[in-house]
C-alpha positions as a Python dict, from the first residue, in 0.01 Angstrom:
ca = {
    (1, 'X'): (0, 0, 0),
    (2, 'X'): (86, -312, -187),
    (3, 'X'): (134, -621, 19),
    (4, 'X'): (367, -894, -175),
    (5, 'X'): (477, -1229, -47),
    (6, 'X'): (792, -1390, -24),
    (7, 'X'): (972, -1690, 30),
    (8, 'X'): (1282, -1713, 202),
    (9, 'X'): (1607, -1722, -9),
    (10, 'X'): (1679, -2042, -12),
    (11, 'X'): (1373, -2114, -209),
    (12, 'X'): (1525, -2227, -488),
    (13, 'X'): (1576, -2554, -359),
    (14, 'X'): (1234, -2667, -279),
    (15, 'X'): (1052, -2860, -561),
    (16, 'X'): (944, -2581, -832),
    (17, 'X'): (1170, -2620, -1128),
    (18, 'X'): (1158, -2256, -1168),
    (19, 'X'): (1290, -2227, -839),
    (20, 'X'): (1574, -2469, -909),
    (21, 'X'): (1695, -2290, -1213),
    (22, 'X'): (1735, -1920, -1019),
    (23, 'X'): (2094, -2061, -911),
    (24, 'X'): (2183, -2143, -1271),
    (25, 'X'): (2008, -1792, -1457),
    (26, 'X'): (2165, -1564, -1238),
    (27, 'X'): (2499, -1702, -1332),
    (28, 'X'): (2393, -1641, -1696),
    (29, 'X'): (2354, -1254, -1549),
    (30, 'X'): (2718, -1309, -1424),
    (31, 'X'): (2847, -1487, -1748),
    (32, 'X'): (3146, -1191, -1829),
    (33, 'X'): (3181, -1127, -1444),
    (34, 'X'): (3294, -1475, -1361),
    (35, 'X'): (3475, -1504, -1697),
    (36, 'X'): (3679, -1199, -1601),
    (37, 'X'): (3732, -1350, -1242),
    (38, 'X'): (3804, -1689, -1415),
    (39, 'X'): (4195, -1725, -1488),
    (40, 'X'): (4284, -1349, -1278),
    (41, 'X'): (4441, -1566, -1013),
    (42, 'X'): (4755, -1603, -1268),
    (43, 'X'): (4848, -1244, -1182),
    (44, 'X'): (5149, -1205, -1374),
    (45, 'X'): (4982, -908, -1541),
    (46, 'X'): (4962, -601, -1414),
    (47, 'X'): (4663, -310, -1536),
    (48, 'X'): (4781, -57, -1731),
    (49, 'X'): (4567, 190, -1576),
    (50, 'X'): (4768, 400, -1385),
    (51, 'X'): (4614, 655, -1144),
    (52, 'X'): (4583, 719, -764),
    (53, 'X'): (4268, 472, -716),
    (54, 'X'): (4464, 184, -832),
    (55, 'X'): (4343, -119, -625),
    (56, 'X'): (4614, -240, -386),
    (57, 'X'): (4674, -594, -357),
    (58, 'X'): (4678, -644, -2),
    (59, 'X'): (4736, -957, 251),
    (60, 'X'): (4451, -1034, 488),
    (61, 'X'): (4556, -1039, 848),
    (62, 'X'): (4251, -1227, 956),
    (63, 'X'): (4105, -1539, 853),
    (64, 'X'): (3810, -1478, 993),
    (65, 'X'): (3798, -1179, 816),
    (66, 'X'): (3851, -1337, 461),
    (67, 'X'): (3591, -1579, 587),
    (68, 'X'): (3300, -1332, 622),
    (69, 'X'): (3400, -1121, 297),
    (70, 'X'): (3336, -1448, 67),
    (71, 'X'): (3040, -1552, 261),
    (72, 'X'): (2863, -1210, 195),
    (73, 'X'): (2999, -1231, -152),
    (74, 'X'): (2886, -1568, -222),
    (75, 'X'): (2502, -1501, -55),
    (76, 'X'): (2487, -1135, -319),
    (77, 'X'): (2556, -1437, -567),
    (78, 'X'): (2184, -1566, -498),
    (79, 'X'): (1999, -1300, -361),
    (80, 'X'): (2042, -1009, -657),
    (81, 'X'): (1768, -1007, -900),
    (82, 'X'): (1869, -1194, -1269),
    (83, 'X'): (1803, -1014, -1526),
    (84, 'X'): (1720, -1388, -1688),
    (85, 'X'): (1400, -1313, -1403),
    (86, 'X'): (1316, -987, -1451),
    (87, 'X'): (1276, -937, -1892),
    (88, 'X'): (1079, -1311, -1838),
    (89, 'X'): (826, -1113, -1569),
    (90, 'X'): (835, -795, -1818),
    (91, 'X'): (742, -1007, -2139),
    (92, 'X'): (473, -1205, -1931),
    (93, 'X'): (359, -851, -1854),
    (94, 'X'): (364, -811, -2264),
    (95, 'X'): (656, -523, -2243),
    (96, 'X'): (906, -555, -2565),
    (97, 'X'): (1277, -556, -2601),
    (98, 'X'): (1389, -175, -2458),
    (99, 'X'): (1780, -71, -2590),
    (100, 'X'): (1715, 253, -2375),
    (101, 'X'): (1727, 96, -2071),
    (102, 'X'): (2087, -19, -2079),
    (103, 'X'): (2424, 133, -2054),
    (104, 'X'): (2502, 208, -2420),
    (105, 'X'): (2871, 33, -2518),
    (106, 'X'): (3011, 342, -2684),
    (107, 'X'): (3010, 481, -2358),
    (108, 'X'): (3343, 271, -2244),
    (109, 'X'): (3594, 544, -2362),
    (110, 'X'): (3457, 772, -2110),
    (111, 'X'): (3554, 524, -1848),
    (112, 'X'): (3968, 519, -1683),
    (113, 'X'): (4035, 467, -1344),
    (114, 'X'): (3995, 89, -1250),
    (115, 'X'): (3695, 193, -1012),
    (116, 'X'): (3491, 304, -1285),
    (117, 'X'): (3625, 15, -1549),
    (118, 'X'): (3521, -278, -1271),
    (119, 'X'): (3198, -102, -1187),
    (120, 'X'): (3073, -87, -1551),
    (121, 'X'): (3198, -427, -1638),
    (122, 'X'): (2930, -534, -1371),
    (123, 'X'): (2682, -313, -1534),
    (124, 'X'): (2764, -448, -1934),
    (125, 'X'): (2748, -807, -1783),
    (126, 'X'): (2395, -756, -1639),
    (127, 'X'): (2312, -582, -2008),
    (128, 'X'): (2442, -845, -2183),
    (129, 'X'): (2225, -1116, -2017),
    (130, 'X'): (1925, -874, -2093),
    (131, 'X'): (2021, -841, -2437),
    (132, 'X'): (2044, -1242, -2476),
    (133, 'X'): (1708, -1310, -2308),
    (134, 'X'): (1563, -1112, -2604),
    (135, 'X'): (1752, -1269, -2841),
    (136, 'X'): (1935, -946, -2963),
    (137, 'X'): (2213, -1140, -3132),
    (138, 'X'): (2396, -774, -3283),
    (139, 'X'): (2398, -628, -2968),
    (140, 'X'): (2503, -922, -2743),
    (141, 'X'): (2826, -894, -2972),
    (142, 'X'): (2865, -486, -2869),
    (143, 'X'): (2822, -566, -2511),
    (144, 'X'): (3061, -868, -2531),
    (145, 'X'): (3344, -669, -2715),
    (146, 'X'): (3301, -363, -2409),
    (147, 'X'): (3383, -614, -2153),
    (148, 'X'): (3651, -737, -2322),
    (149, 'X'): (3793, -398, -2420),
    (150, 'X'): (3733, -333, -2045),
    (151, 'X'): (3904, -644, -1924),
    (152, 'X'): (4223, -603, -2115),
    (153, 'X'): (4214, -226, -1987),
    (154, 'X'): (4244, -417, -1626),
    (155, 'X'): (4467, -638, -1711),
    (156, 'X'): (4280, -931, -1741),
    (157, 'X'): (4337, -1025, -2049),
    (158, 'X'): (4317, -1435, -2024),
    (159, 'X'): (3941, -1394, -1906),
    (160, 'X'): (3873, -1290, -2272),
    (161, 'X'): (4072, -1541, -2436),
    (162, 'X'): (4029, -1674, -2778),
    (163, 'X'): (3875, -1975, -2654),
    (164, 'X'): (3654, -1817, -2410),
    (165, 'X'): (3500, -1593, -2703),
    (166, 'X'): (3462, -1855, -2912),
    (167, 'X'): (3290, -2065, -2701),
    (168, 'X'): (3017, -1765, -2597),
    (169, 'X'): (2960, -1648, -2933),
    (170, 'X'): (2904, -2054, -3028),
    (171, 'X'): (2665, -2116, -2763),
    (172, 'X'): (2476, -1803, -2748),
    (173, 'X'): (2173, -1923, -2880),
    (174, 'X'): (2200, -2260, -2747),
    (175, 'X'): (2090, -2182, -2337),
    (176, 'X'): (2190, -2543, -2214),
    (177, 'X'): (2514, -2527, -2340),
    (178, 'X'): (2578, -2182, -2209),
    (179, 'X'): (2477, -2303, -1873),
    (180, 'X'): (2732, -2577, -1869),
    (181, 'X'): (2985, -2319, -1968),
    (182, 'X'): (2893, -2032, -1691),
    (183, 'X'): (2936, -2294, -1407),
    (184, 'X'): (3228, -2394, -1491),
    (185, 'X'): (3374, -2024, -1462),
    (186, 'X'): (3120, -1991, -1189),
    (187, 'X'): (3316, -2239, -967),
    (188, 'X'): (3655, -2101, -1064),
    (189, 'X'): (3530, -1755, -969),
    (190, 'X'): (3444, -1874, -635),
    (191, 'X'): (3783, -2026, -600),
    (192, 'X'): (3940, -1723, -734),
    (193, 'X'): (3729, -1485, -418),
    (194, 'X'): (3880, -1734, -161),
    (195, 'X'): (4238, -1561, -252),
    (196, 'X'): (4099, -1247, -148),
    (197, 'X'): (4408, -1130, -363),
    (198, 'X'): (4185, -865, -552),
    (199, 'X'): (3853, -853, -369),
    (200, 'X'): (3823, -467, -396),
    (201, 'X'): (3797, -518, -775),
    (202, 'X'): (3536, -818, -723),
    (203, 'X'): (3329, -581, -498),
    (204, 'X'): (3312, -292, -770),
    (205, 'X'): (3227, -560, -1009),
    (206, 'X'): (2919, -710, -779),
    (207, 'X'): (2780, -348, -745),
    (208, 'X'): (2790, -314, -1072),
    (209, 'X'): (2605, -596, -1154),
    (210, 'X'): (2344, -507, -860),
    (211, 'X'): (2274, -171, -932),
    (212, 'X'): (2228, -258, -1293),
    (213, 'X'): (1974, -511, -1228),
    (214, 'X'): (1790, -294, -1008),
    (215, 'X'): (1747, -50, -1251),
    (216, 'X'): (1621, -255, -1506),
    (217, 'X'): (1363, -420, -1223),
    (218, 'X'): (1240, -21, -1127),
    (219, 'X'): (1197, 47, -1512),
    (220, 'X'): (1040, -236, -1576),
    (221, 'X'): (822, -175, -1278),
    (222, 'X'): (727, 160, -1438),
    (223, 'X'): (644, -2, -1759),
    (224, 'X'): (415, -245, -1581),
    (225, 'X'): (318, -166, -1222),
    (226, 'X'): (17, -378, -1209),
    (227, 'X'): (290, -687, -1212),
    (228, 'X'): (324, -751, -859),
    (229, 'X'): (609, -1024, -911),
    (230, 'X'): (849, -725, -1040),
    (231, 'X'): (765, -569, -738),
    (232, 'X'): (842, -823, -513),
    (233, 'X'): (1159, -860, -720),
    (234, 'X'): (1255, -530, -600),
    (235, 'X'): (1133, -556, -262),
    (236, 'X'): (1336, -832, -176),
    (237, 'X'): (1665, -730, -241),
    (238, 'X'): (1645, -519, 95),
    (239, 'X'): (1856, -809, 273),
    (240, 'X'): (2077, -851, -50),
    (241, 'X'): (2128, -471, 18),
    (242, 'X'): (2287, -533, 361),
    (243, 'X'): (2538, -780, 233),
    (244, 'X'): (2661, -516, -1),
    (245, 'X'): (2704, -289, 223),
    (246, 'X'): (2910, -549, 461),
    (247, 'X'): (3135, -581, 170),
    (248, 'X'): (3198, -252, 91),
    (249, 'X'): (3225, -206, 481),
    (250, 'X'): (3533, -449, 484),
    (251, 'X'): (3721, -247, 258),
    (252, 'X'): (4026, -152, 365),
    (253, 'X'): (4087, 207, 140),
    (254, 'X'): (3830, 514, 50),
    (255, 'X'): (3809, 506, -284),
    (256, 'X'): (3450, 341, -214),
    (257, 'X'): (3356, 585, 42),
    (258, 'X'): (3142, 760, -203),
    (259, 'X'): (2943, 409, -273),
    (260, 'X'): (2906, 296, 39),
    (261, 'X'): (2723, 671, 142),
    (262, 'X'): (2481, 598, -99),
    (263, 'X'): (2398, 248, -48),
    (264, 'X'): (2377, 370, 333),
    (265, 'X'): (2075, 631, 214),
    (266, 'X'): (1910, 380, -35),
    (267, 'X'): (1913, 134, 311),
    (268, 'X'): (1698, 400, 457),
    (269, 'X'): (1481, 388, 189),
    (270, 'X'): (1466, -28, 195),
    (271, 'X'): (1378, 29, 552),
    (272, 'X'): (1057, 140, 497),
    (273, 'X'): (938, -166, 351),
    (274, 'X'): (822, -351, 612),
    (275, 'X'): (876, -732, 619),
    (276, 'X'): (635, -985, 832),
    (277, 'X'): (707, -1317, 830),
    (278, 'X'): (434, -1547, 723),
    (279, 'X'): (404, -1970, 918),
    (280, 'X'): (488, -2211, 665),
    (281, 'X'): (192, -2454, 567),
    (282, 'X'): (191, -2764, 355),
    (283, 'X'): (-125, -2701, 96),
    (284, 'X'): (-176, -2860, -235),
    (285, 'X'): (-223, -2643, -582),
    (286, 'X'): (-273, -2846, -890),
    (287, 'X'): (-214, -3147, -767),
    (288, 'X'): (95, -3068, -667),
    (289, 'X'): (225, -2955, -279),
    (290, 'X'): (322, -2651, -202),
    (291, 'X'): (443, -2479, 17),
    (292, 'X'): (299, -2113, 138),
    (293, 'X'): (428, -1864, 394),
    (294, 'X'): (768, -1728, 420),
    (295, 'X'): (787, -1331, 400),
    (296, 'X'): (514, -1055, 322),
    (297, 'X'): (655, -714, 184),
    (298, 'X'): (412, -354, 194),
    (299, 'X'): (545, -107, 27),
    (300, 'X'): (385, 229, -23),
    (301, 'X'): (357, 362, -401),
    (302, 'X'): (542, 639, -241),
    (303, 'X'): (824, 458, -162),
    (304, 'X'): (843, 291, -437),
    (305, 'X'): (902, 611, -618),
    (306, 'X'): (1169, 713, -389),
    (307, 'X'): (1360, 410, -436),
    (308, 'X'): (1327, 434, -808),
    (309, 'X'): (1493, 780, -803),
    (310, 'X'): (1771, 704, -538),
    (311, 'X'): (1859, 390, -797),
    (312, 'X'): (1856, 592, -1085),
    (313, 'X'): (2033, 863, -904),
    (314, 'X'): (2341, 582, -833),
    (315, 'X'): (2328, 429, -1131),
    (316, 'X'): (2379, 811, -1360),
    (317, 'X'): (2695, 820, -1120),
    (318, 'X'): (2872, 575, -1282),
    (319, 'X'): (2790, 531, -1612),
}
């Protein structure tokens, strides 16, 4: 049984730089996502992809309703694993650069219906941050090209505008500058998830993303599993878990039925994690004060196995 701590989620904004800079390196992970939510509230164009799971632009009913969809949407935001995270535990763990574990970009023609487009744009934004963090200059250009091919194929072509792409392939080696960029589209996105216009796209596009950076975690976890903070990475994401299944819950058609099943069975899984919160106490560590506590995680080697298999298993699904 391994026993991992945790703080709560709203760590990030306690003292510890590394802490503060979660909010701004998992919106590096969401870099194409946002940029693809970032000028779709035009909506003079219409996707050209034209089968029976086209997503129907519908009008909410409920405020309330529209209220709770972007609050779960904005707490996935912080609570998935960044890839930005996850290679920096791997290379601390003295793992190298690993092409195999990501979706490969040739792969796009195979993909149609807007379901599967929106699901692997998610999955070739979380790639492309991996591919970044390691410097991989080439292959940050493949993945950036697939989610622009993807984006046009949705009819979003303004999120891949000339200026946009310019400005990414600029900056890609200069991480300050591509922060400053990222929250700016960050902020628009969020404005953009308030019209609730196209939220059944956004949602494909989080899980995406989610499931994506959960399988790098597990794989990296296999590479290393004496690295305890990639297992805590993964351990954690059992409340970011129930917020994706609220969203996918507030759909309003079935063409997500099928998703929403299996994030239902990998809960179960989650579930057997148990979680004991720990009393918070003020204690000093290099001269500095910190703060102990929050949440312990046990999970069982066993489990972990089983929840490496049901992500894998959802992940081969959609790529």
């Amino acid at each position: 049984m391994v026993k991992i701590g945790w703080k709560p989620i709203n760590f990030f904004i306690f003292t510890e730089n590394f802490y503060l800079k979660k909010a701004f390196t998992y919106e590096r992970l969401l870099a194409f996502l946002l940029a693809v939510l970032l000028l779709c509230g035009c909506g003079e164009s219409k996707s050209p992809v034209e089968n029976e799971e086209e997503i129907p632009r519908q009008k909410e009913t409920s405020q309330e309703k529209k209220q709770e969809q972007l609050k779960a949407a904005k707490e996935i935001f912080y609570m998935m694993p960044s890839p930005v995270e996850v290679t920096s535990l791997l290379k601390k763990a003295g793992a190298i650069y690993n092409a195999e574990y990501l979706n490969n970009p040739q792969n796009i023609d195979n993909y149609s219906t807007v379901k599967e487009l929106a699901v692997n744009l998610g999955i070739f934004a979380t790639d492309l941050s991996y591919v970044s963090i390691f410097n991989q200059t080439q292959e940050a250009m493949f993945y950036m090209a697939a989610c622009k091919k993807i984006a046009d194929k949705l009819g979003l072509e303004k999120a891949f505008n000339e200026e946009i792409m310019s400005r990414f392939e600029n900056n890609l080696d200069y991480s300050d500058s591509l922060l400053y960029i990222i929250s700016d589209a960050y902020w628009l996105a969020d404005a953009y998830l308030k019209d609730q216009e196209r939220a059944e796209l956004a949602n494909y596009i989080i899980f995406g993303g989610w499931i994506e950076g959960m399988h790098i975690a597990v794989k990296t976890a296999q590479q290393a599993p004496e690295n305890e903070q990639i297992i805590k990475r993964i351990a954690e994401q059992k409340y970011a878990l129930q917020h994706l299944i609220k969203l996918f819950e507030n759909q309003s058609n079935n063409n997500s039925s099928d998703i929403l099943s299996d994030l239902k069975e990998l809960e179960k899984i989650f579930d057997k994690i148990t979680a004991t919160k720990q009393p918070n106490k003020l204690m000093e560590k290099e001269g500095k004060k910190v703060i102990s506590g929050g949440t312990v995680f046990e999970i069982s080697p066993e489990t972990l196995v089983e929840l490496t298999n049901k992500i894998e298993n959802i992940r081969n699904k959609h790529i």
